[in-house]
C-alpha positions as CSV (number, residue, x, y, z in Angstrom):
1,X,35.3,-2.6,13.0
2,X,36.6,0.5,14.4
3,X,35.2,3.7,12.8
4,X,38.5,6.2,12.3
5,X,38.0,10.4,12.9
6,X,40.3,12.6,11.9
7,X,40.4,15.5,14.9
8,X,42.6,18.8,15.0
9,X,42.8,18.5,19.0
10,X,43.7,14.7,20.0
11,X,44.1,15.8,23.3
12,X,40.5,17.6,23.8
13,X,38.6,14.3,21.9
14,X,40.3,11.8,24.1
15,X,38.8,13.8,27.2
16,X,35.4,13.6,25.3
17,X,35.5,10.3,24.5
18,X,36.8,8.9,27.7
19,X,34.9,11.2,30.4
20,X,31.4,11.1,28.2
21,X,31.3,7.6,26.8
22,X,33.4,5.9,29.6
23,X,36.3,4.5,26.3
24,X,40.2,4.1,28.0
25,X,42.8,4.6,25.9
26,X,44.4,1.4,25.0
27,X,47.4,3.3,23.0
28,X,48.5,6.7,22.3
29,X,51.3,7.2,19.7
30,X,54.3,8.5,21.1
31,X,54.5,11.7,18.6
32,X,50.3,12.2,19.5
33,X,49.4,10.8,15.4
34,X,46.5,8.6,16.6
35,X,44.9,7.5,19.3
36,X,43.1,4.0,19.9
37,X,40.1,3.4,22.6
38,X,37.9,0.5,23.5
39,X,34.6,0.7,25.4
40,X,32.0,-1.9,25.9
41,X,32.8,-3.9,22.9
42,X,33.4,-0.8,20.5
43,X,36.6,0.5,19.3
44,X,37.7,4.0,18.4
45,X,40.7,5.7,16.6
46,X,41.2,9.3,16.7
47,X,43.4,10.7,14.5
48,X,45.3,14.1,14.6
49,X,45.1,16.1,11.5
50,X,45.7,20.0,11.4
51,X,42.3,20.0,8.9
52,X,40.1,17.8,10.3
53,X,37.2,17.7,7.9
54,X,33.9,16.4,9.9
55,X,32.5,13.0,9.3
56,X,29.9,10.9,10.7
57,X,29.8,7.6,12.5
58,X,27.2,5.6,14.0
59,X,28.0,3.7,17.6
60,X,25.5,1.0,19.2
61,X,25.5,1.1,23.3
62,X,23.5,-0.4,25.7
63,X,22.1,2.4,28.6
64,X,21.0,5.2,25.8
65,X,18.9,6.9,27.9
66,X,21.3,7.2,30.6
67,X,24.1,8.1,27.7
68,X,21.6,10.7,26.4
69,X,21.2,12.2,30.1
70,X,25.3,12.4,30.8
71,X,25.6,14.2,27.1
72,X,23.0,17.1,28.0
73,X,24.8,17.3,31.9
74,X,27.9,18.3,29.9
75,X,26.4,20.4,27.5
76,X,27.0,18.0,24.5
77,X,25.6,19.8,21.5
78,X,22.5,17.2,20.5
79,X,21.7,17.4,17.0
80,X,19.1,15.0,16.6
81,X,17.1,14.2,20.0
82,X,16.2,10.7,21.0
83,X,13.7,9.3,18.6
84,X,12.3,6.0,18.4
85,X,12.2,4.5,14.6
86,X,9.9,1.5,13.9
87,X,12.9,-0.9,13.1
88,X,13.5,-1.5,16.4
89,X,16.0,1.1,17.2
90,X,16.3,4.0,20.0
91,X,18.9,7.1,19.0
92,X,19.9,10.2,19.0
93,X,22.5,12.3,17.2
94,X,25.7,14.8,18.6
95,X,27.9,16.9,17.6
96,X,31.5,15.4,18.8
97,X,34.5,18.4,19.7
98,X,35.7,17.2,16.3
99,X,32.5,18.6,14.5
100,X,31.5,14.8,14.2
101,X,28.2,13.9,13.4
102,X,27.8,10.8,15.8
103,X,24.5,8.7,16.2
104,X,24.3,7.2,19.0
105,X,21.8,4.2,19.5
106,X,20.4,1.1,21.5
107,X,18.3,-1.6,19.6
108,X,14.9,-2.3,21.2
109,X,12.1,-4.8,21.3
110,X,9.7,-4.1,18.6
111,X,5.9,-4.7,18.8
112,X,5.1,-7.6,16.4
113,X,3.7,-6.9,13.8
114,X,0.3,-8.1,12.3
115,X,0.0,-9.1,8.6
């Protein structure tokens, strides 16, 4: 699957996706349409649009703490903080140069539970 976002400034959320998240560019279209990225396993298409209307997506990394850590460096607006949920995940939400609401989260071991 690869989640699309629409995004008035292609140029400004290829920086953000590529210099936060580590993605490369694996195409560009030549008159700057769309733009596809790949990173550890996920894929990611950003797509020019003068109105961009603000969506959400949810991405699964490994490292989220260290993810979490480079987004406040750079002054990433966080719109959720890292939270823990009993299902066995580890997230946190931000606020992508698109106006994106992107979670961002690591699965993690669960205590059993007793019945």
């Amino acid at each position: 699957m690869r989640p699309g976002l629409p995004v008035s400034n292609l140029e400004l959320s290829i920086a953000f996706w590529t210099s936060i998240f580590g993605f490369t560019v694996t195409h560009v279209d030549p008159e700057s349409r769309f733009a596809l990225l790949k990173g550890g396993g996920a894929e990611l298409s950003l797509i020019r649009q003068e109105e961009a209307p603000a969506g959400q997506t949810y991405l699964y990394v490994r490292g989220l703490d260290e993810l979490h850590s480079r987004c406040q460096e750079a002054g990433v607006e966080i719109m959720r903080p890292l939270n823990d949920w009993p299902w066995g995940l580890r997230d946190f939400v931000l606020r992508s140069p698109g106006g994106h609401m992107v979670g961002i989260a690591e699965e993690v071991d669960r205590a059993p539970t007793e019945h």
